[in-house]
C-alpha positions in Angstrom: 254.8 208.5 -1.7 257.4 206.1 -1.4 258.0 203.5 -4.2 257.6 200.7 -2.1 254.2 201.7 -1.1 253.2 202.0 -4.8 254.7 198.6 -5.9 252.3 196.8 -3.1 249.5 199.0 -4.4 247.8 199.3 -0.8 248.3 201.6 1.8 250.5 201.6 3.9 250.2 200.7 8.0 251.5 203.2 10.9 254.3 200.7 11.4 255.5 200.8 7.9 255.1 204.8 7.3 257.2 205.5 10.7 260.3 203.0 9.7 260.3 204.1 6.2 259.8 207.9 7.2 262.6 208.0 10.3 265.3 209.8 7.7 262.9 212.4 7.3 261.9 213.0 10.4 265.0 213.6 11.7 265.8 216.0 8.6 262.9 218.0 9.6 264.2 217.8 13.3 267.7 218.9 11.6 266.1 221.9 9.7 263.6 223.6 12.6 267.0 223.5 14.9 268.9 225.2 12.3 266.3 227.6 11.7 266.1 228.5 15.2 269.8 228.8 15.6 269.7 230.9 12.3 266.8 233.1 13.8 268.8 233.5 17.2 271.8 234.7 15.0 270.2 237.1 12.4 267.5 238.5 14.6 268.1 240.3 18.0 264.6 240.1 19.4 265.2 236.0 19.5 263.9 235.2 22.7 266.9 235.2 25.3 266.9 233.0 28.7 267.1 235.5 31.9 269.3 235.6 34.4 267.3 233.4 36.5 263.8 232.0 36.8 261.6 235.0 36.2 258.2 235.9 37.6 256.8 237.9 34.8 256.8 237.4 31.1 256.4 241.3 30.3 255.4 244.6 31.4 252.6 247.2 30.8 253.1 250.8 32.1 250.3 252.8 32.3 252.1 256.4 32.1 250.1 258.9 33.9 251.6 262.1 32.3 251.8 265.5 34.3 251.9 263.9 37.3 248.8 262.8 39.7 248.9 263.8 43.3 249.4 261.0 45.5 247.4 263.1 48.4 244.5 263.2 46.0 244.0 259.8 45.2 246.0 257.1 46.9 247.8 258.7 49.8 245.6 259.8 52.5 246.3 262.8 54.7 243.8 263.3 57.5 246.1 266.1 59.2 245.9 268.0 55.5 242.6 268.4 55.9 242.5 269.6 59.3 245.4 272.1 59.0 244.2 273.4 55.8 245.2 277.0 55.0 248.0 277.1 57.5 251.9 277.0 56.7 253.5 274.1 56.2 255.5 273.5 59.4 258.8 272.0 57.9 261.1 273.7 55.0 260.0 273.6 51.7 262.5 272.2 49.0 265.3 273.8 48.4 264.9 273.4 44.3 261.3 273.6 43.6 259.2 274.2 40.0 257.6 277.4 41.6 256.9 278.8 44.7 254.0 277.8 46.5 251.3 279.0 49.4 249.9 277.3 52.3 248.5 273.7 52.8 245.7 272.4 50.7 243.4 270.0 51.9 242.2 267.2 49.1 238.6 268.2 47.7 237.9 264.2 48.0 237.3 261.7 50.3 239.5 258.5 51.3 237.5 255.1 52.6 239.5 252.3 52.9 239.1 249.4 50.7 239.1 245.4 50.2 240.7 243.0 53.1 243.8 244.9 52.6 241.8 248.6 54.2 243.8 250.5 51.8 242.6 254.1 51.6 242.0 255.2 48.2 240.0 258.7 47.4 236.5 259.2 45.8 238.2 259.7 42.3 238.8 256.5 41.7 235.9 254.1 42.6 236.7 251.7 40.2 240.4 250.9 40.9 239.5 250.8 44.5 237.4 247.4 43.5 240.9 246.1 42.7 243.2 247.0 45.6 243.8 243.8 47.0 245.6 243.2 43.9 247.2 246.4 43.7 251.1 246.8 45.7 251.0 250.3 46.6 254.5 252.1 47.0 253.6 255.4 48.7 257.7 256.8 49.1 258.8 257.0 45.3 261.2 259.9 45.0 262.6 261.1 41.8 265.8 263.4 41.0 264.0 266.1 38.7 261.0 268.7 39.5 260.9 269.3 35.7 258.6 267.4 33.3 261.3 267.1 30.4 264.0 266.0 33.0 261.4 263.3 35.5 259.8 261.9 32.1 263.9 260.9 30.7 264.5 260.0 34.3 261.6 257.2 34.7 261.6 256.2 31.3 265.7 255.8 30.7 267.0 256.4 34.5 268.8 259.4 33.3 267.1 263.3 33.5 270.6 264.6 31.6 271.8 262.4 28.6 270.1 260.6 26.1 270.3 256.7 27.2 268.2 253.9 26.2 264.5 253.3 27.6 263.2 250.7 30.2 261.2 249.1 27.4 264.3 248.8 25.1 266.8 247.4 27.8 264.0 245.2 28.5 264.1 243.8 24.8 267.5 244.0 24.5 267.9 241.7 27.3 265.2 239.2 26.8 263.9 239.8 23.2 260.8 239.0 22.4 258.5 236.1 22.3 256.2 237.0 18.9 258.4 237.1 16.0 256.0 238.4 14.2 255.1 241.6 16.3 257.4 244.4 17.8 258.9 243.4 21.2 258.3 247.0 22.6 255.3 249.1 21.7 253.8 252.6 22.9 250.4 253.5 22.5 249.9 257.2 21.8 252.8 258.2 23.3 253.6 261.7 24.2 255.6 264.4 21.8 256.7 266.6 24.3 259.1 266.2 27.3 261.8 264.3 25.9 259.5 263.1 23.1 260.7 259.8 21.2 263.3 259.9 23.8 261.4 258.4 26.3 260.9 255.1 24.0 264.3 255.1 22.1 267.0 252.6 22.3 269.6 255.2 22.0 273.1 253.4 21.5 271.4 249.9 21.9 270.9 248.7 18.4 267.8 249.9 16.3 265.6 246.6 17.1 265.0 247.4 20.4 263.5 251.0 20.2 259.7 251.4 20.7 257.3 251.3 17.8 254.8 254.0 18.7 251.0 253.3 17.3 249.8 256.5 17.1 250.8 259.9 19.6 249.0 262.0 22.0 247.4 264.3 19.4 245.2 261.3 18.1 242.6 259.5 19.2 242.9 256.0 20.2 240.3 254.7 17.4 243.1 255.8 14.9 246.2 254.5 16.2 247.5 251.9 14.0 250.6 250.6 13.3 251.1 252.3 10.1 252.8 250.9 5.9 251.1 247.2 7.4 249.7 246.5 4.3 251.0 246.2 0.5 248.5 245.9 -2.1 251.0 246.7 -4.5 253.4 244.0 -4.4 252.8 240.3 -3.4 253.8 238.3 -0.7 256.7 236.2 -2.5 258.3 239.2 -4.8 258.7 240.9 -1.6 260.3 238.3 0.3 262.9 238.1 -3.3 263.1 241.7 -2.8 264.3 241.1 1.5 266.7 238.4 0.4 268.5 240.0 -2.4 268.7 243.3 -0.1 270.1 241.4 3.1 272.4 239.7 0.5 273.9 242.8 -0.9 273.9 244.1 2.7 276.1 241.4 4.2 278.1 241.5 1.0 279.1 244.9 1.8 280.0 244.7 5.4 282.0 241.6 4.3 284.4 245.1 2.9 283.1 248.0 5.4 282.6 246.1 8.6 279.9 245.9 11.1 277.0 248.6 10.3 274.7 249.0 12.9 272.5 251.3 11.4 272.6 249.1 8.1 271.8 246.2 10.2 269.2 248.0 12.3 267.2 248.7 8.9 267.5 245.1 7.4 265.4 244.1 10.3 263.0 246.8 10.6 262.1 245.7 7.1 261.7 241.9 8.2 260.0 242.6 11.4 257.4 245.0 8.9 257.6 242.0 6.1 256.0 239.5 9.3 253.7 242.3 10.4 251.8 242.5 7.5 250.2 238.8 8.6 249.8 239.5 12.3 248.6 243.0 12.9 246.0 243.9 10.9 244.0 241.1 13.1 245.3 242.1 16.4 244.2 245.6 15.7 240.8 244.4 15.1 239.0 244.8 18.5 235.6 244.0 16.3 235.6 240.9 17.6 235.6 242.0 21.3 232.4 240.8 22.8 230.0 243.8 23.7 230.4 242.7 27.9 235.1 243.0 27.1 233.8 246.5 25.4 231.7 247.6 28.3 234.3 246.6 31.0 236.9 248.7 29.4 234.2 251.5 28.9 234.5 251.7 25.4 230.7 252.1 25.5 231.2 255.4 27.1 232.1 258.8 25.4 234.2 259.4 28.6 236.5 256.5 28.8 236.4 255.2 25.2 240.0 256.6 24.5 241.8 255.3 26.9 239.6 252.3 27.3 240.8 251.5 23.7 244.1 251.8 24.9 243.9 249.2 27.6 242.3 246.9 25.7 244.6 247.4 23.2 247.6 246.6 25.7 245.9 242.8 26.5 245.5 242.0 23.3 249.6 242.8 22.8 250.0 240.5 26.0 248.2 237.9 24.9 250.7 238.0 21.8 253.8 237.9 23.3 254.9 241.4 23.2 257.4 242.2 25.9 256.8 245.8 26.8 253.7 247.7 25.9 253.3 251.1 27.2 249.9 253.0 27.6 249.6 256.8 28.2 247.3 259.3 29.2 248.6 262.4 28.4 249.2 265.2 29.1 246.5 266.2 31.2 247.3 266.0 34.7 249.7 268.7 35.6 247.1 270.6 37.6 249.1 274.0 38.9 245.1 275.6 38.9 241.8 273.6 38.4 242.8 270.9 40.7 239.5 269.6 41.2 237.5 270.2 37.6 241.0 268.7 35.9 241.4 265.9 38.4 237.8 265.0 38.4 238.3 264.7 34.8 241.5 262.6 33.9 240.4 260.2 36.6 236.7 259.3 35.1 238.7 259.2 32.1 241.1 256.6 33.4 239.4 254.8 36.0 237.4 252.2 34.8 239.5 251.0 32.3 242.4 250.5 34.5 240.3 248.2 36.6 238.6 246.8 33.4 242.2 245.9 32.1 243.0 244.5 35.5 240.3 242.5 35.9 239.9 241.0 32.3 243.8 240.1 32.7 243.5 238.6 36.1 240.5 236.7 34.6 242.5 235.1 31.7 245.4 234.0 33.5 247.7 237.2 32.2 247.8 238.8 35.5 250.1 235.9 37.2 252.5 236.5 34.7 252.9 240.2 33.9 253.8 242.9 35.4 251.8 246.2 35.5 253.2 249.6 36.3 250.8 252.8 37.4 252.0 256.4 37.7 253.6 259.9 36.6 256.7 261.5 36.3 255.9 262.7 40.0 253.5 263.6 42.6 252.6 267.2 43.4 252.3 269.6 46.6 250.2 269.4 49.6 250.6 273.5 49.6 248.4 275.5 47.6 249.4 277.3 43.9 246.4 279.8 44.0 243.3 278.5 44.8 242.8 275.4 43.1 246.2 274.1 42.3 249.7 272.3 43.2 253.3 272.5 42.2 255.2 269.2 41.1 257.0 267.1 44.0 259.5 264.4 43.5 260.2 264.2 46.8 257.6 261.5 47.5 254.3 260.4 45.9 252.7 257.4 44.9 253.1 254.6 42.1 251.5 250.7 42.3 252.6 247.6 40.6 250.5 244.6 40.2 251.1 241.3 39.1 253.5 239.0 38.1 255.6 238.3 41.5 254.7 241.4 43.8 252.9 241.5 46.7 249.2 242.0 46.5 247.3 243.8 48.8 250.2 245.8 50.1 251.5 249.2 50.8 254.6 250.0 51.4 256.5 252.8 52.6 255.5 256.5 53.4 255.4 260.4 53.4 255.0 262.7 56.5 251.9 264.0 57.4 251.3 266.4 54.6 252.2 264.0 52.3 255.4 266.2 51.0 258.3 264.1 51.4 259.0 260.2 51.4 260.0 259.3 55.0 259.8 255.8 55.3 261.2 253.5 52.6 262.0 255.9 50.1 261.9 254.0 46.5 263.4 256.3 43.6 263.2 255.6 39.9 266.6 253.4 40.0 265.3 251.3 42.4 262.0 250.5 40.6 263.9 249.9 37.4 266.0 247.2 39.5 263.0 245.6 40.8 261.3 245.4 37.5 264.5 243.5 35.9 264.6 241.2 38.8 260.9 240.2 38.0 261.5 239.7 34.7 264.5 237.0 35.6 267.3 239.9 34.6 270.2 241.2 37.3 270.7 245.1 36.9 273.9 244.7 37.4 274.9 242.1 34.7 272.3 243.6 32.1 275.1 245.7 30.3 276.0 247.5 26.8 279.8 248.1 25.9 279.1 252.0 24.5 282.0 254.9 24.4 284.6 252.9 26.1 282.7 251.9 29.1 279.3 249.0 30.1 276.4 251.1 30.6 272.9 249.7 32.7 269.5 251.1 32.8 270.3 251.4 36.5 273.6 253.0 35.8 275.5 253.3 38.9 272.1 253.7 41.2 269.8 251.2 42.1 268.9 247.9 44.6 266.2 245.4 44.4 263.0 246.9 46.7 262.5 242.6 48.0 260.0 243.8 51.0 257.6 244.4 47.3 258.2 240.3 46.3 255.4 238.0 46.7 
């Protein structure tokens, strides 16, 4: 305490402790300021300011791998049904996956839903509570009619080179706003298809690559984020430790030059160093109450996995992660048992999709964050066998709902069958441009100086879909 205070041997008033503390007030102004600036310096997921006022905060894509058919769930065909077992009366695809038959009618039924009357099919009874919330883009169109080739191409915009993912260039360009957390994380993601490809930052630096919590060969209940935890060595020896490695480290770039993948490790090992105090509660869904459980259907054998999942993905909104990523795979490539395999990925899926989207509209996330439903592609409305269809890029269905998009809506279309996107076709490029614009971020100017040229998650494809803005 100061002297002063001591020699008059009371204490002192409010008055006296604000003129006698000002100095240090201002020091303390002087130090946070510096520490930010030092933060924003030495640490690329710093929170950056967009490109202009944004309407989300952050993204969650619920990746439905194998690719659903749109005709099946949430693109009706009444003239499918009634010309079942007849030809299809237009050309097939020139490039297909495999050949297939004659039309197929849907083994489900379509009632329209909400104020909106948007016509979504029997397998999904639960999302269909939440369409007026749901934007509905019937005309998506992709490049690739192969897994390996769609899953690079919606994940990175590219089905043939390795480039960065959506959830890294969407890092890279606004970092992240917990410091403490990774600012892009996949839950269970899948191996196969491109594998870690589909959440790597390729040549963007290390930082912004996806931290995967578990894969798709483990159950949700055992995805953690893993080496969280040191029992061995406490907290301030291994902060010594950090410093006297990042010391060494700059001291030898002071004689090599610029390391990236030196760099890229120093601050894997501080984000890990700050995860240690933040994760092992945000994985902690104990503290859920048993009605958050039940809405997610974690009280059901059925839906427990990827209700985890979900829930899983709030909690990482709540927290200021930038780009979470949930998956369901890889179970919904149905070339036979349409309707036993369908039947089951959707009862797997469906309530806890509306679960997440109703607990995140209920605590205010909703308004501010953008979430992204959908596969690789769609299928066929002809036959493979009995009781199965091909894959079809050429037009099927994805929804966004959220931060800045139009609720309610559903825009664009296929033809009658439901084969190709006719009206208002919206391909991969396109959604990645609209996504960036949501999150404050031109596609154009977001850009990475790489092998003598500025490369974009766009590329040299893409335009803002505005008839999807709120």
């Amino acid at each position: 305490m100061n002297n002063h205070w001591n020699n008059i041997g009371k204490r002192p008033s409010r008055r006296e402790m604000l003129r006698t503390s000002s100095a240090g007030f201002g020091s303390l102004a002087l130090s946070a300021l510096l520490g930010q600036e030092a933060l924003a310096k030495d640490n690329p997921l710093a929170p950056h300011e967009p490109h202009f006022a944004p309407k989300a905060k952050r993204v969650v894509f619920l990746f439905m791998h194998g690719g659903p058919s749109q005709v099946d769930t949430f693109d009706y065909k009444p003239l499918l049904n009634r010309d079942s077992g007849k030809p299809l009366p237009f050309a097939k695809p020139r490039v297909v996956s495999s050949e297939t038959g004659n039309l197929l009618r849907s083994p489900w039924t379509f009632k329209q839903y909400g104020q909106s009357g948007m016509w979504v099919s029997s397998l999904f009874p639960h999302v269909a509570e939440c369409v007026d919330d749901l934007c509905m883009i019937n005309s998506m169109v992709g490049s690739n009619s192969r897994h390996g080739g769609a899953l690079l191409e919606l994940h990175t915009g590219s089905d043939t080179f390795v480039r960065p993912s959506m959830g890294s260039w969407v890092t890279y360009g606004l970092g992240t706003e917990n410091q403490n957390l990774p600012g892009f994380i996949t839950i269970c993601p899948t191996l196969t298809h491109g594998g870690a490809n589909n959440w790597s930052s390729a040549f963007l630096p290390a930082a912004f690559q996806g931290t995967p919590i578990g894969n798709a060969g483990v159950g949700s209940e055992n995805a953690k984020i893993p080496f969280i935890t040191n029992t061995e060595t406490p907290r301030d020896v291994q902060r010594l430790e950090l410093d006297f490695a990042q010391e060494m480290s700059r001291e030898q770039m002071q004689h090599t030059g610029p390391d990236a993948a030196l760099e890229g490790r120093i601050n894997s090992f501080e984000l890990a160093f700050r995860m240690q105090t933040a994760a092992p509660e945000l994985q902690d869904l104990s503290k859920e109450t048993a009605a958050t459980r039940k809405l997610y259907g974690l009280d059901n054998p059925r839906t427990e996995n990827f209700g985890r999942q979900c829930l899983m993905a709030r909690r990482f909104c709540e927290r200021g992660v930038r780009f979470v990523q949930v998956t369901h795979s890889y179970k919904w490539d149905q070339h036979d048992r349409l309707r036993e395999d369908h039947e089951r990925n959707a009862g797997e899926v469906d309530q806890p999709i509306a679960g997440f989207l109703k607990d995140m509209k209920a605590r205010g996330l909703l308004k501010d964050t953008l979430i992204v439903w959908g596969g690789e592609f769609g299928r066929t409305p002809t036959s493979q066998g009995n009781d199965g269809r091909d894959h079809n890029p050429q037009g099927f269905t994805m929804w966004l709902a959220g931060a800045g998009v139009k609720p309610g809506f559903r825009f664009g279309a296929t033809d009658d069958y439901g084969y190709y996107a006719v009206e208002n076709k919206v391909h991969f490029h396109d959604l990645h441009a609209t996504m960036l614009h949501l999150l404050g971020m031109d596609h154009l100017r977001l850009t990475y100086r790489y092998a003598g040229r500025n490369f974009r998650l766009t590329d040299v494809h893409g335009n803002v879909v505005k008839e999807l803005l709120a």
